[in-house]
N, C-alpha and C positions, 0 to 999 in steps of 0.2 A: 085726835080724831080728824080734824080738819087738814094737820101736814099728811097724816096718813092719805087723803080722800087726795090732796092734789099734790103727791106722789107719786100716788096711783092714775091721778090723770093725767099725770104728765108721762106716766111708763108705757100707759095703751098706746097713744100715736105713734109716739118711735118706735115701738114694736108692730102696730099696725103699719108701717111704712116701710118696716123689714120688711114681713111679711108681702108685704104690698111688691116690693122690688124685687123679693124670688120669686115671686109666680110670674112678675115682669120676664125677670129674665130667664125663667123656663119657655115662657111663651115665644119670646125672642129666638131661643137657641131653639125651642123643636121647631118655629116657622123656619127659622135657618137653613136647618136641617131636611126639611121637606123641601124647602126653594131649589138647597143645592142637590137635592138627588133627582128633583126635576129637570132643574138647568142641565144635571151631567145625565140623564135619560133622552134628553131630547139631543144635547148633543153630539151623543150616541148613535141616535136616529138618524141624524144628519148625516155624520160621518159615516155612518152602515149606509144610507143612500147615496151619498157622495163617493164612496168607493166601489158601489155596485156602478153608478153612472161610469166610473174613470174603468173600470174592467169593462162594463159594456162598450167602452170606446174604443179604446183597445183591441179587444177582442172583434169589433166592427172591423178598424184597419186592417186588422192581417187578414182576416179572411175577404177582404177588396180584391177582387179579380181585375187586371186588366183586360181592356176592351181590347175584341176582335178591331186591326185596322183595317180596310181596303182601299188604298191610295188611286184618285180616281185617273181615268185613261187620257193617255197625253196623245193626241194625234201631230203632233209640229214635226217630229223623225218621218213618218211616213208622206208629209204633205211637201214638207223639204227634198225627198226622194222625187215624188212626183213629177214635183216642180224642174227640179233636175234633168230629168229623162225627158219630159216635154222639152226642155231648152237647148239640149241635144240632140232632139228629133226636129225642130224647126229650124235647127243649120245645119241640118242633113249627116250628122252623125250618130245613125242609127245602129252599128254596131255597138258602142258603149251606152245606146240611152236601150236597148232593149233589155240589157239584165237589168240595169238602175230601175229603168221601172215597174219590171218583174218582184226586186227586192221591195219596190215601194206600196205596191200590189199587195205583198204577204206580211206585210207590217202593219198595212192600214188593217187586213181581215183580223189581224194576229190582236192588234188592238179593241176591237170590238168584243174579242170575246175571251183572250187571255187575262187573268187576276193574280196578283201578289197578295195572297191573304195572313197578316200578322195574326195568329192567334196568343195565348199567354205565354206558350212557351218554345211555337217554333215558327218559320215561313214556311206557305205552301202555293203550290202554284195550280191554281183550280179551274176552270172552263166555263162559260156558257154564264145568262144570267142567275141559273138555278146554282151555280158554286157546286158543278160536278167533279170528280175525280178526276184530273188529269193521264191517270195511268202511270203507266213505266217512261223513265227518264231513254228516252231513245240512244243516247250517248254514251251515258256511264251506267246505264244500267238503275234497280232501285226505284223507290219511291219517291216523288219531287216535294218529298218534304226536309225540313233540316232543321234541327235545333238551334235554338242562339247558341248554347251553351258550348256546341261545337263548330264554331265560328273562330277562325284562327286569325282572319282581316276581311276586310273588305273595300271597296273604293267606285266613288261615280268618275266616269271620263264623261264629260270635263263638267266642274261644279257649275258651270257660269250658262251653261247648254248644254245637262246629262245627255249623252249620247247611250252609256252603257254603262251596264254594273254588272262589277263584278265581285265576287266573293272565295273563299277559299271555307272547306268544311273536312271533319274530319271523320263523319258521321258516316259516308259512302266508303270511304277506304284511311285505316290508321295514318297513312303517310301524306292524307292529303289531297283533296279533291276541288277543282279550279272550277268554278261555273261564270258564263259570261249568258249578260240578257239584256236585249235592245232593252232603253228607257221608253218602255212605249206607256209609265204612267206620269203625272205630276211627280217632276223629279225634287223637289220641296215635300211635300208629304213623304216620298220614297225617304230620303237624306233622313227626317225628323224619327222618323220611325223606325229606321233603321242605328241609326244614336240610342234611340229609348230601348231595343231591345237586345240590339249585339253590340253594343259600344260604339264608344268614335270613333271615327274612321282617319287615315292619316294626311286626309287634304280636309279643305274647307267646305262649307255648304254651297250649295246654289244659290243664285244669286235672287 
């Protein structure tokens, strides 16, 4: 009766310690279990936020518009002319300083209120402080605007003191349309923004 009694006491522990170790380790595995369907729910959330942020980014850049440029007015061509025609007028060679300074006349007006306007996608050439319509191209005809896109060259004379730029488009007529325009703005802005929107040009910048 007595072996029987501590038999029997010695059978309960170790099967209470079974016992004891499976509910251990159920409890183990379902917290497990719950931890990792958390860990992988939240990094879920993350990644689902993390990939809306990179698409909203994304999606940010391409639809970025470039900025309208307006490169501001160079008077030094017009002031150069001036200067000229006066210093031809004061050794009495009034013959050549009267057109010199007629041309230096319509340059300085021409400056005050002609504009180069770089919009996204073309150049346009616009009037007055208010950025009015310039009208019909007196020359060639058309509207005085022009796409980069049909931009076949272009080039400042001379990089070092724009005098004039010129360009070539293919927009006015297939075979090719020549335009030449006094640098009457900051011929550095002119140079910069003309690289950024029609390419390089085949000389170097200003100085």
């Amino acid at each position: 009766m007595a072996s029987a009694l501590l038999s029997t006491s010695r059978f309960v522990p170790v099967q209470n310690r079974e016992v004891g170790g499976l509910v251990r380790n159920f409890r183990s595995s379902f917290y497990g279990k719950v931890m990792f369907n958390q860990t992988c729910a939240r990094m879920k959330a993350n990644s689902s936020h993390g990939g809306r942020a990179v698409v909203a980014s994304v999606l940010g850049r391409r639809v970025k518009k470039k900025e309208t440029v307006i490169p501001d007015p160079d008077y030094r061509i017009p002031v150069v002319f001036l200067g000229l025609a006066g210093g031809l007028a004061y050794t009495n060679n009034l013959l050549p300083a009267a057109p010199i300074g007629l041309l230096g006349l319509l340059l300085l007006f021409q400056t005050t209120r002609v504009r180069f306007v770089f919009d996204e996608e073309a150049l346009e050439v616009k009037v007055g402080e208010q950025l009015q319509d310039s009208g019909e191209n007196v020359f060639v005809g058309g509207k005085n605007r022009w796409k980069y896109s049909t931009f076949v060259n272009w080039e400042l004379w001379w990089p070092s003191f724009p005098v004039l730029v010129y360009f070539k488009e293919t927009q006015t007529k297939p075979e090719g349309q020549i335009h030449f325009f006094p640098v009457i703005f900051n011929g550095k802005q002119l140079y910069d923004v003309m690289v950024e929107r029609a390419g390089p040009s085949k000389n170097s910048g200003p100085q």
